[in-house]
C-alpha positions in Angstrom: 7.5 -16.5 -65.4 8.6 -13.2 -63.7 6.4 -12.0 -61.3 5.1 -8.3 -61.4 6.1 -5.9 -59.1 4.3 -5.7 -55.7 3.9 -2.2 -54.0 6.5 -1.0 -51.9 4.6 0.3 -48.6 5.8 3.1 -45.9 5.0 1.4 -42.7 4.7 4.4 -39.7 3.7 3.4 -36.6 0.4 4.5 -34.9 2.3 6.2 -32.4 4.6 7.9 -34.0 7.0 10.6 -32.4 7.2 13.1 -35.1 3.4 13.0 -35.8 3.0 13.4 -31.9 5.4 15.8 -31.1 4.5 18.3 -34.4 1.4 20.5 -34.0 -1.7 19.9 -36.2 -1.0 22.9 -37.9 2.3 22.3 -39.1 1.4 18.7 -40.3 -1.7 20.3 -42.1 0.5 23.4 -43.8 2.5 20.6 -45.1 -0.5 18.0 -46.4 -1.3 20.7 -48.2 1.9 21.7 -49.5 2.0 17.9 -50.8 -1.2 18.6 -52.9 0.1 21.4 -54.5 3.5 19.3 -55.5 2.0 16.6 -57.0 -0.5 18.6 -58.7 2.5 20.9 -60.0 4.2 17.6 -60.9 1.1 16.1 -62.5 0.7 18.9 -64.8 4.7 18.9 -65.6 4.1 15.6 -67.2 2.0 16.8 -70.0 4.8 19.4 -70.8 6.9 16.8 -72.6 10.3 15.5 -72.7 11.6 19.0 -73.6 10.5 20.8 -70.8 11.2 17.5 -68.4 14.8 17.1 -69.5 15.1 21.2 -69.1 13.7 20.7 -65.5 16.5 17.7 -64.8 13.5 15.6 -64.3 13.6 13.6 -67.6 14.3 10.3 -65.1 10.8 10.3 -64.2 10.2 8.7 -67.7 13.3 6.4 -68.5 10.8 3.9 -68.4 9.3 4.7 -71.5 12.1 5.5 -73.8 11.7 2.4 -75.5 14.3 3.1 -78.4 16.6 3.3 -76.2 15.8 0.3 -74.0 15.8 -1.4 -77.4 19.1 -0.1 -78.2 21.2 -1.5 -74.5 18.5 -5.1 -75.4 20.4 -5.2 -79.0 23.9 -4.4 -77.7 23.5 -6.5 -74.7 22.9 -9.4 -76.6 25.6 -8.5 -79.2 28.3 -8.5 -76.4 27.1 -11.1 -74.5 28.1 -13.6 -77.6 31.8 -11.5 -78.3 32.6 -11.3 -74.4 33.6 -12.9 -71.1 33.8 -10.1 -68.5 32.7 -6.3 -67.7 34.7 -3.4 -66.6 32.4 -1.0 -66.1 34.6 2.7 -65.4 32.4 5.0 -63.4 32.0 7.5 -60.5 29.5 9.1 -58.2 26.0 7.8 -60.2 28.1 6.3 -63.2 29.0 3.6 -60.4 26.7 3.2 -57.4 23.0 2.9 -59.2 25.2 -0.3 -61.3 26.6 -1.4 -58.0 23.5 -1.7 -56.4 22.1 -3.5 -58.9 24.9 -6.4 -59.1 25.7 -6.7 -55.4 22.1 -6.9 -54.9 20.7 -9.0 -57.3 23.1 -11.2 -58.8 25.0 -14.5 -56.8 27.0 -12.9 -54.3 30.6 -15.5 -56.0 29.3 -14.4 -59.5 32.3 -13.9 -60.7 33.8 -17.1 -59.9 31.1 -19.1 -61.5 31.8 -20.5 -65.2 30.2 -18.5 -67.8 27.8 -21.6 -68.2 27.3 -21.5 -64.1 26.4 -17.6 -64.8 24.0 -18.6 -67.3 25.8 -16.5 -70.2 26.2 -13.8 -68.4 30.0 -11.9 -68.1 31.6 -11.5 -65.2 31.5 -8.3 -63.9 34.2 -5.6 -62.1 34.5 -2.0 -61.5 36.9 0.8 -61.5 37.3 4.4 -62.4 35.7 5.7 -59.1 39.1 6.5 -57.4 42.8 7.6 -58.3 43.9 4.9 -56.0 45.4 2.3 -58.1 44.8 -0.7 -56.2 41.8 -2.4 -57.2 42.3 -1.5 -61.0 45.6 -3.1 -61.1 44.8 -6.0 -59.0 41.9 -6.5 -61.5 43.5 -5.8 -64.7 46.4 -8.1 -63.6 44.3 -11.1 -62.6 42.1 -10.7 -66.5 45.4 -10.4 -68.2 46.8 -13.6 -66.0 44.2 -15.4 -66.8 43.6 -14.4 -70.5 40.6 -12.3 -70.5 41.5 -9.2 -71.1 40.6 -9.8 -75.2 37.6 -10.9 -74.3 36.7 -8.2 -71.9 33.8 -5.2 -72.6 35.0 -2.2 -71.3 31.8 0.5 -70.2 32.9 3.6 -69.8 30.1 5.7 -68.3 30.7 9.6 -67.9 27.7 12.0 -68.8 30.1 15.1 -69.4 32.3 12.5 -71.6 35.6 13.8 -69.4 35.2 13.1 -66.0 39.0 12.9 -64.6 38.6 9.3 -62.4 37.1 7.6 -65.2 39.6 9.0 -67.5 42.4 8.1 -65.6 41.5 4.6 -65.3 40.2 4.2 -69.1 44.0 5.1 -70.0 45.3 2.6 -67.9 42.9 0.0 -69.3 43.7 1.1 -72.7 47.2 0.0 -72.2 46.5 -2.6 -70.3 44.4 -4.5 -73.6 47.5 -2.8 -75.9 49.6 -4.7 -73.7 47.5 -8.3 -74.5 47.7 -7.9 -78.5 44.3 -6.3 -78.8 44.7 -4.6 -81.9 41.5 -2.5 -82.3 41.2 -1.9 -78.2 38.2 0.6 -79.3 35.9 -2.4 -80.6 36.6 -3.2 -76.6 34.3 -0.3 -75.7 31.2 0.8 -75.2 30.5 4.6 -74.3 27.7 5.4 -72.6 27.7 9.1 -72.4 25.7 12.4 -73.1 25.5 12.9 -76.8 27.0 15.8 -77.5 30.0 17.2 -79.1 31.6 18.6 -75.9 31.8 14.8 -75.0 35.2 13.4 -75.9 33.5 9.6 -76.0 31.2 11.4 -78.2 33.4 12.4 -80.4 35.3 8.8 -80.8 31.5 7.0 -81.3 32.4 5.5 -84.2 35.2 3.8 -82.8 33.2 1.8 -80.4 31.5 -1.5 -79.9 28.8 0.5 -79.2 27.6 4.3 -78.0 24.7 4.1 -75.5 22.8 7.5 -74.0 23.2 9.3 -70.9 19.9 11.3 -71.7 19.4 14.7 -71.3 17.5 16.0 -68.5 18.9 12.8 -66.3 21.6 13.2 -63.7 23.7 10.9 -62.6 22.2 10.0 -59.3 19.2 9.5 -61.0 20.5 7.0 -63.9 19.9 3.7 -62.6 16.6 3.1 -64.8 18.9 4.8 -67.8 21.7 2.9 -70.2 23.8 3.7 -67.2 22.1 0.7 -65.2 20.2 -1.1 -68.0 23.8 -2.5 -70.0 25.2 -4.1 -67.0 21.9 -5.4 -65.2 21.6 -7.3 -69.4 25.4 -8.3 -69.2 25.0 -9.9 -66.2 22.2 -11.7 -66.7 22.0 -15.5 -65.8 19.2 -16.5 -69.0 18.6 -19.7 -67.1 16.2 -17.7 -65.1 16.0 -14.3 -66.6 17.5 -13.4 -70.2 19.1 -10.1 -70.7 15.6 -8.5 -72.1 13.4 -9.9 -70.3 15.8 -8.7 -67.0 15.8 -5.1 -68.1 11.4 -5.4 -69.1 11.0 -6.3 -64.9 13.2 -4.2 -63.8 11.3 -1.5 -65.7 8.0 -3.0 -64.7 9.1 -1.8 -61.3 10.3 1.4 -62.1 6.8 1.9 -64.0 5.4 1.0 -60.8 6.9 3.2 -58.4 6.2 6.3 -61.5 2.1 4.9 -60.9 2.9 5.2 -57.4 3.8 8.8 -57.3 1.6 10.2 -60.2 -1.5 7.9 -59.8 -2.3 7.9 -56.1 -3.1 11.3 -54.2 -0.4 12.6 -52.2 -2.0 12.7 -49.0 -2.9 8.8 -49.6 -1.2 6.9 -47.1 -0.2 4.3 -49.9 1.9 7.0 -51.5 5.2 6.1 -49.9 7.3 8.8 -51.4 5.4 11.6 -50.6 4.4 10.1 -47.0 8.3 9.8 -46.3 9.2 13.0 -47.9 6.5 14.5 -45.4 8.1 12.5 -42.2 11.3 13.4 -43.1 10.2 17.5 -43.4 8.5 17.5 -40.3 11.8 16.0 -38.4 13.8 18.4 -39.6 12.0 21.6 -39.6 10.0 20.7 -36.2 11.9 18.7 -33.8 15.5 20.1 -35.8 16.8 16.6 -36.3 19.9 16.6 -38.4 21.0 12.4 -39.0 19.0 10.5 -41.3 20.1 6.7 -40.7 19.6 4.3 -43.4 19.4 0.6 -42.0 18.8 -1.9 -44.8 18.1 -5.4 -43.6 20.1 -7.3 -46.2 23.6 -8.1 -46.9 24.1 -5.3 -49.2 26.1 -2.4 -48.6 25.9 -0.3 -52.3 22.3 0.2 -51.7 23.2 2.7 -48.6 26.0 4.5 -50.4 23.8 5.2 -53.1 21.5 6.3 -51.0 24.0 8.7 -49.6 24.9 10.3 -52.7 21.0 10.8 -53.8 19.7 12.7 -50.6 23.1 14.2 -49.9 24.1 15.9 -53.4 19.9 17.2 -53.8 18.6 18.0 -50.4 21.9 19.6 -48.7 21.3 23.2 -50.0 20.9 26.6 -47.8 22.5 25.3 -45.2 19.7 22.2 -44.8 19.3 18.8 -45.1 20.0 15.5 -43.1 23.2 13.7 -43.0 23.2 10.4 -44.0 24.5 7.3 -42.6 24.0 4.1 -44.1 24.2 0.9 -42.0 23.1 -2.7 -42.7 20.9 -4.9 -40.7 21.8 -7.1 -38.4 25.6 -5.8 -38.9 24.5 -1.9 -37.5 23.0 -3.5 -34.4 26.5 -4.2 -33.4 28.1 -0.9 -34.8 26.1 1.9 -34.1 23.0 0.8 -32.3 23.9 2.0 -29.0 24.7 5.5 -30.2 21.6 5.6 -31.3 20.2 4.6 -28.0 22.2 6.2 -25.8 23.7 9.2 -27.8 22.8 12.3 -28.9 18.9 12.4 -29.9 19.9 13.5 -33.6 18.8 10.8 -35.5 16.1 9.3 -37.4 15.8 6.0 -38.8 14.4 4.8 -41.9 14.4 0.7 -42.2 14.3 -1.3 -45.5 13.0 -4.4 -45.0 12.5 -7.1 -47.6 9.7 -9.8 -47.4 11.4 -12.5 -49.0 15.6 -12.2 -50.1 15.0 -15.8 -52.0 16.6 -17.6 -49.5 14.2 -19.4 -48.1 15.7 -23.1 -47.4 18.4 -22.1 -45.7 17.6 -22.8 -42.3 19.7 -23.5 -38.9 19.2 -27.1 -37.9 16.3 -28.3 -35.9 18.8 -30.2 -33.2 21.2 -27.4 -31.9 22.1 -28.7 -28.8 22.0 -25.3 -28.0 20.3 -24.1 -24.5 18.6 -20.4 -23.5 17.8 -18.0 -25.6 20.0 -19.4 -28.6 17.4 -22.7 -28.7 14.6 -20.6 -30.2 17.3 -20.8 -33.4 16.8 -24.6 -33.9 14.9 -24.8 -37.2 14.3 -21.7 -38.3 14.9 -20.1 -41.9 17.6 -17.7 -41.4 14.9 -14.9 -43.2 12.7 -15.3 -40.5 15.4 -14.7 -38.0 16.4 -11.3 -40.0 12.3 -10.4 -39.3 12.9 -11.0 -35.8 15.7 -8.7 -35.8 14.9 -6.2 -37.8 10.9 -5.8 -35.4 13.1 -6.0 -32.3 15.5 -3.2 -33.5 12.0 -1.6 -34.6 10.5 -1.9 -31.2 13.7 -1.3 -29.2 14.1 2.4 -31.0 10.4 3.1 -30.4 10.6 2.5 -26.8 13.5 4.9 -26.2 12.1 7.3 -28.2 14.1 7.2 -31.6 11.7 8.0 -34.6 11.7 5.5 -37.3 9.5 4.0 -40.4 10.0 1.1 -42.4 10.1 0.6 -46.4 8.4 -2.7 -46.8 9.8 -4.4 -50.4 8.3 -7.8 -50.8 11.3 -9.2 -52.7 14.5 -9.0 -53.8 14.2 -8.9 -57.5 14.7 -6.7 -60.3 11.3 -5.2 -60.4 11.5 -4.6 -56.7 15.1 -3.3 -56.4 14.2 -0.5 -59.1 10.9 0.1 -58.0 12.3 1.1 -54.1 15.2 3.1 -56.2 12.8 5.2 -57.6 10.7 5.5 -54.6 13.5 7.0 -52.8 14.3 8.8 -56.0 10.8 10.4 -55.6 11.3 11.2 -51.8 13.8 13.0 -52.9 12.2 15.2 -55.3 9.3 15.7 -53.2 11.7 16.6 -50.0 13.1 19.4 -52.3 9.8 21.0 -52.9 9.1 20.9 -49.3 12.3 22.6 -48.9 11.5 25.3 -51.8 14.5 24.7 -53.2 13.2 25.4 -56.6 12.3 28.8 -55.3 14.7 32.0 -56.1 15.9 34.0 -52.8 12.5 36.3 -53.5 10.3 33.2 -53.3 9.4 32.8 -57.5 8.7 29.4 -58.6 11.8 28.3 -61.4 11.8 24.8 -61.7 14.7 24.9 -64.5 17.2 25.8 -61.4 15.7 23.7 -59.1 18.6 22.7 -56.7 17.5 19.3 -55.6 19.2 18.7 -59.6 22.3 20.7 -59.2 25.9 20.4 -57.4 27.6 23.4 -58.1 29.6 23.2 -54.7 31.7 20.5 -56.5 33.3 22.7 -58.7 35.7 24.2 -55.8 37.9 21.2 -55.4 38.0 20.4 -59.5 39.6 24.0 -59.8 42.1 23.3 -56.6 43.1 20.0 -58.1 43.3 21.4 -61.2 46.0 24.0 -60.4 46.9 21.4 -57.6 48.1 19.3 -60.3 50.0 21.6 -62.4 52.2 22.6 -59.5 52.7 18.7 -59.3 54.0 18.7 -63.1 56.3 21.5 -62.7 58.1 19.9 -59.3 58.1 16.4 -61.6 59.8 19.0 -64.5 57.1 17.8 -66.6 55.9 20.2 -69.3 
């Protein structure tokens, strides 16, 4: 039986160098800011859907959207019995929030298990996230080599329903599955997309295997909880421990739970860890003008960082403000980057994510190493409880010289844990915006409908350069 979700804690040490370095004042100016955020947020909630998906804030309740969820349960199953493999074509949100979720819960060779040894669920590959070629070809080679490709799902994931990458590589793929003698390539498809007419996916619904919401009011960086993460996390599934419904009801169990964890506890409650970091991260910025936000996560996954870096970068990088992120990994960052944060500019702040258990518990180095000094203290140890070490003496090392940092405490690495520190963060975020007023016009006045935490219009400079870049292309190609 799945396990429900424990709470994800903010661990701050007693110490602390922001809280000792930032005046009383300041800290209480922004405690009470806090109060007047949640409250603002509480009372949002009782709006309704309407005014939450108006507000870009609709992802605060893709938990409870159960006709959806029922929807991705049906056409999980469905594809699960017709396919072999996923090619999920995505970018920017479209990609990472499903990313993180494979690379960090499901077996690390997963795709070189038998579809028995995956427990039914498909294999699983990505593309659409770049114009290089590369990857796409290497993995629509191998599928058609070995005689997939008929009996691979293509999700192709773009909320505007035209988003160039994704477009580019669904052509290719399209071909690609002409190519193998699949007659009706479209029953190959599901769309997942906003539905609207402007939408070309949209438009070709009928077409499909299956048409599957990007809802409105969610952005892509803040889809994972949405069809966008929900379909693959089913597909993947291994049903020897954890069917494809029952995978997406505890991942939503956490999700539900970080959503308690922001509306139900009081914001100045030390248990509320996305307002507490939201308030740690203000007060480094604003007070003692650090400008680096690293993000260490002590496991062996690297998607969880890069989504990370799209979340805080494309909200909280307005007005000139906002931390830059760097994503690292635990204990691989100790041997990258540690030393510039030690001995380099004092720019940075550290935020650790460490995980109570990664389910790995019996793999341990061997009592009889043989080995002398300080590599002895090895012998017979779980290779976990050697991360712990690492990650407390990182901890302590960075206190010592001064380097501010807090720790994310998840207790597992599962599906309701995973989601629930995604949303979490996904929270900090919103609350960190506040902070920053950027829902406030220029004159101060409150409009939460052009709050800029949900907006990116600074990414529509380079779509009009490359648009124009790549006429001039066509015309040196004589192309019409």
């Amino acid at each position: 039986m799945e396990r429900s979700p424990e709470r994800i804690g903010l661990r701050i040490a007693k110490d602390d160098v922001i809280f000792r370095s930032v005046s009383p004042a300041h800290i209480s100016e922004v405690d009470a800011a806090l109060v007047q955020i949640q409250a603002d947020f509480l009372a949002e909630q009782s709006l309704g859907e309407e005014v939450l998906a108006k507000r870009w804030r609709a992802w605060t309740v893709s938990h409870e959207q159960t006709q959806t969820i029922a929807e991705v349960k049906r056409l999980a199953e469905a594809a699960r019995k017709e396919f072999d493999a996923l090619l999920l074509l995505g970018v920017g949100g479209s990609d990472l929030g499903p990313r993180v979720i494979h690379e960090t819960l499901d077996d690390p060779l997963h795709n070189r298990l038998s579809k028995a040894g995956r427990g039914g669920g498909l294999e699983v590959h990505f593309g659409g996230d770049t114009f290089d070629p590369r990857r796409l070809d290497a993995t629509l080679r191998t599928l058609g080599a070995e005689g997939k490709l008929p009996r691979t799902l293509v999700n192709v994931v773009s909320r505007s329903g035209k988003t160039a990458e994704t477009f580019a590589a669904s052509l290719l793929v399209r071909e690609a599955l002409r190519k193998a003698k699949v007659r009706n390539w479209q029953r190959n498809v599901i769309a997942t997309t906003l539905y609207a007419d402007s939408s070309l996916l949209y438009q070709d619904r009928r077409k499909f295997f299956g048409l599957l919401p990007v809802p409105e009011g969610v952005g892509g960086r803040f889809s994972v909880a949405s069809p966008v993460g929900l379909l693959p996390l089913a597909l993947a599934a291994d049903a020897t421990r954890l069917g494809p419904g029952k995978r997406i009801d505890a991942a939503l169990a956490g999700y539900a739970h970080g959503h308690e964890q922001a509306f139900g506890v009081k914001s100045a409650n030390a248990r509320n860890a996305a307002f507490q970091l939201a308030k740690w991260l203000h007060l480094a910025e604003q007070y003692l003008h650090k400008s680096v936000l690293l993000f260490y996560n002590y496991a062996d996954d690297r998607y969880l960082g890069d989504w990370l870096t799209q979340l805080y970068s494309e909200s909280i990088q307005e007005r000139g403000e906002g931390l830059n992120v760097i994503p690292t990994r635990g204990p691989t960052g100790n041997h990258s980057i540690l030393n510039g944060v030690v001995r380099g500019p004092r720019d940075k702040v550290v935020v650790f994510v460490k995980w109570g258990d990664l389910g790995c518990g019996g793999t341990k180095v061997p009592a009889s190493t043989g080995l002398m000094g300080d590599l002895a203290d090895l012998g017979g140890l779980p290779l976990e409880r050697i991360q712990d070490a690492s990650v407390a003496g990182v901890e302590a090392d960075f206190t010592a010289n001064g380097v501010p940092n807090v720790t994310l405490e998840v207790p597992r690495r599962d599906e309701g844990c995973l989601v629930q520190l995604m949303r979490v963060l996904m929270d900090t975020v919103a609350v960190k915006g506040r902070l920053q007023g950027l829902h406030l016009t220029g004159a101060g006045a409150p409009t939460p409908e052009r709050d800029l935490t949900y907006q990116q219009d600074g990414v529509e400079g380079y779509k009009e350069a490359m648009r124009g870049e790549l006429k001039r292309i066509r015309r040196r190609l004589g192309m019409k």
